[in-house]
N, C-alpha and C positions, 0 to 999 in steps of 0.2 A: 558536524553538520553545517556548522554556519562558511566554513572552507569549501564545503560540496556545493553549499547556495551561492557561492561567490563563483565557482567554474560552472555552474549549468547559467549564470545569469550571464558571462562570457558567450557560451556557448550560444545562450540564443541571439545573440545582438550580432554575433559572427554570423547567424543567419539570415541576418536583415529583419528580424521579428523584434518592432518596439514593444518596449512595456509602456503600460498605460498607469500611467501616474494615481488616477483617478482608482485603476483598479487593485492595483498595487503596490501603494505609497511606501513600502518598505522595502522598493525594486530588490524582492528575491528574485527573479526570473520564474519563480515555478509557479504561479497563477496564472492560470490561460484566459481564454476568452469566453466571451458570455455564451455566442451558438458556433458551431463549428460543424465541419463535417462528419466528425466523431461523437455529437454531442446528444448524450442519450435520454436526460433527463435531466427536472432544475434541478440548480445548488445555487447555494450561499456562499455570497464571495465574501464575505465578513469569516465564514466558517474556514474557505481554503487558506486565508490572509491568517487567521490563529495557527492552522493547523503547520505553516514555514516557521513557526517559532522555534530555530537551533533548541531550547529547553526541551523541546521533546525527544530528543535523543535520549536525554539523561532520565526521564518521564518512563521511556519505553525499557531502558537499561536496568533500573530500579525494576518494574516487572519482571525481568529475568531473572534479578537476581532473589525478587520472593517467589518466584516459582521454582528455585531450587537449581538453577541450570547452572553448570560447569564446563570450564573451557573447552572447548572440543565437543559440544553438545550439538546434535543436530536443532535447530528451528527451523520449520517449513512457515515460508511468508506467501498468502495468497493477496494480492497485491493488485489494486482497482487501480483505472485511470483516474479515477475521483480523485485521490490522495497522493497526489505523489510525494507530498512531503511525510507524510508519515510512512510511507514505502520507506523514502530516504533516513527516517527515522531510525525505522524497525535496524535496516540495515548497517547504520551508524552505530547504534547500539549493540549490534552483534559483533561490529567491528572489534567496538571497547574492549567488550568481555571473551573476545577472542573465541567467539562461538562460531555454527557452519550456516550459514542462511542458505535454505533452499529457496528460493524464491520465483513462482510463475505470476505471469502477468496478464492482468484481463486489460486491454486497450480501449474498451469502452469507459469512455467519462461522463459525470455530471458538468453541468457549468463549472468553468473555470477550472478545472480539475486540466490533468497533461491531455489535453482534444485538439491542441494543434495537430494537425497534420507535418509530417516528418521529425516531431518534435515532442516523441512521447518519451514514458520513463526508459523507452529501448535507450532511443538516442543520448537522453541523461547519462545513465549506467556508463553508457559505452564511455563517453567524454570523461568521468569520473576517473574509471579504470585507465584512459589517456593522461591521465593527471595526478597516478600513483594516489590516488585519494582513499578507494574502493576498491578493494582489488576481485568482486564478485561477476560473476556472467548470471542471466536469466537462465529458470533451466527449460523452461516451455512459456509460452504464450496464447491466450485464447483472444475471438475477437468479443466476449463481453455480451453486452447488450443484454435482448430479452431470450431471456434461460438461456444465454453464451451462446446463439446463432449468430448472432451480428445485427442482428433482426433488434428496432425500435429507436433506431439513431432517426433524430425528431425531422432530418430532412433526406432523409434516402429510405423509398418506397421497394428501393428492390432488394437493403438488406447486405449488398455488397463493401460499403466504405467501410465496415470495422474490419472482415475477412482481410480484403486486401490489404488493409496497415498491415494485420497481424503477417499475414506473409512477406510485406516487404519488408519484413526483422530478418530473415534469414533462421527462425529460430524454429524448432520444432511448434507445432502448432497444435493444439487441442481440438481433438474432431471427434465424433461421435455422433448416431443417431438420437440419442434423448440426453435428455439434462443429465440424468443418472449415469448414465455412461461415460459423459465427460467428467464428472466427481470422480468415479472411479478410476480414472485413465489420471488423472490429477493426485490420488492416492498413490500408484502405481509408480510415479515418478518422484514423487517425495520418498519412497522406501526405498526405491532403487538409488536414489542422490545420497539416503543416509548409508549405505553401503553396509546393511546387516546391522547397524546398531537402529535403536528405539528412535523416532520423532521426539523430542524431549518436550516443544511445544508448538501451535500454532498460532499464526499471528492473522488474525482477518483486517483487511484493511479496504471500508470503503466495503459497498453494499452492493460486490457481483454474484449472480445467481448462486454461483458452483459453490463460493465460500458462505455466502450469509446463508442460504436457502432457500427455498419457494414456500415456506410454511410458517403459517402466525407465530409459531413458537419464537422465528428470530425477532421478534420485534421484544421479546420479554427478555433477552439476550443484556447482560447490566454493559456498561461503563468499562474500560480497561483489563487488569487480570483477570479471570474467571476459571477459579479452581474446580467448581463443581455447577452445571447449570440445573437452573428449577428444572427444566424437563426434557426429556428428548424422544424429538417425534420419532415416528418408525418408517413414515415417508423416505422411500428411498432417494428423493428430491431435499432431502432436509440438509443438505449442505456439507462442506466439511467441516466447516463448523462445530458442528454437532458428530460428526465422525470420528474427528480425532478426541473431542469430549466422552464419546461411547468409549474410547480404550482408556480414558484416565487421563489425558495428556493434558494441561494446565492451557486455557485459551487467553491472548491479548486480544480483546477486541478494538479496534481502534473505527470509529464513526461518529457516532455523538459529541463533535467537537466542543460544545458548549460545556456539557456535563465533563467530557476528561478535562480541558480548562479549569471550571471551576473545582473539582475533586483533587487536583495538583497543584493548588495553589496559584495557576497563570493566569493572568488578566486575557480577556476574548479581545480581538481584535486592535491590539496595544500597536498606535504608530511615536514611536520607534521600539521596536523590541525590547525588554527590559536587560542591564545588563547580567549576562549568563551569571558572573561573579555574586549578584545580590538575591540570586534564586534559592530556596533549600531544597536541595534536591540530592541526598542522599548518594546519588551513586551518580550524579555527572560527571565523572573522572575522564572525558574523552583526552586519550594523548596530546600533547604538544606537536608531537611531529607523525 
């Protein structure tokens, strides 16, 4: 992870996009900007500055490996603009353990999350995979926002700026008349990427409709692994979240930056990173090469 933050932070300065010292004293490159044309709702830029901690690979890898998962296991990642470094995360860690990440992406962000424009986790990946780092593609993309319309980006009244990023990916796009229909159409595509074997786990990352849900229950949703949740609504809006929980499948939830923080032992918002070497963390084993 901390090799993948060193080519996305190339990558943006190749774009002419400074980083702001102020916002991101620990020049990852993956903190964005405070409002943006992609930018749906606040966030904590103390939250996205924890959430680049390289440690979270090895945080997110340890979850796979108490949930049981083995080489060659599918994990489907639903994957917000909010977080891109725990996208990067999830994905780093599936790397390690040599697992399949399915991974779609919702393009709407909170503050500071990937909400530049031309400069979301599409363009990340892509750079990534140009740099033999990652070697994963997206497998669909939606534009996010309110209930994945596009709809509620804090300065576009018509709803259109998140659609269009998502289509200027070139990638299959998430459509549907209701909220329910795009969960489902997002189901449909993680069964069809596992190729007849089981979803082994899901990974929610960052709080878009399709994945957290439109229903109280996510808010009672804990902290990182979650083997079995207190409850599941019947709301067909309840997320997948709760979908892949309804067949049994072991959930990482990753948002609560403060709580996964302090529940793994990482200090919030630490300028400079602590080193990886002096962390306990059980399964950080990421290769050398």
């Amino acid at each position: 992870m901390a090799r993948s933050l060193a080519s996305i932070k190339a990558l943006r300065l190749e774009k002419g996009l400074p980083i702001d010292p102020a916002l991101d004293p620990n020049q990852t490159g993956i903190v964005g900007d405070e409002f943006t044309p992609l930018t749906t709702s606040l966030g904590d830029v103390a939250a996205k500055r924890t959430a680049a901690n390289p440690a979270f690979a090895g945080v997110v890898a340890e979850y796979f490996e108490r949930a049981g998962l083995k080489p060659g296991d599918a994990v489907a990642i639903g994957g917000s603009g909010s977080f891109p470094a725990f996208v990067l995360a999830s994905l780093c860690a599936a790397r390690a353990l040599d697992l399949r990440p399915v991974l779609i992406y919702s393009v709407g962000s909170s503050m500071y999350g990937a909400n530049i424009p031309g400069f979301t986790f599409v363009d990340m990946l892509a750079r990534l995979r140009s740099d033999s780092l990652l070697p994963y593609t997206i497998a669909a993309v939606a534009p996010g926002g309110k209930r994945d319309t596009g709809r509620g980006v804090l300065f576009d009244e018509e709803g259109t700026t998140l659609v269009d990023e998502a289509r200027r990916s070139g990638l299959p796009v998430i459509e549907g008349p209701t909220l329910a229909d795009r969960i489902r159409r997002r189901l449909q595509i993680y069964d069809a990427a596992a190729a007849g074997r089981p979803v082994r786990c899901f990974v929610n990352v960052g709080g878009a409709t399709a994945n957290y849900g439109d229903t109280e229950a996510s808010l009672e949703v804990p902290n990182g692994l979650v083997l079995k949740l207190p409850s599941l609504p019947s709301s067909p809006a309840r997320g997948l979240l709760f979908e892949f929980a309804a067949r049994g499948v072991p959930v990482v939830h990753l948002l609560f930056v403060k709580g996964l923080a302090r529940d793994n032992g990482l200090p919030f918002d630490p300028v400079p990173f602590p080193p990886l070497s002096g962390l306990d963390l059980p399964s950080a084993r990421l290769p050398a090469t």
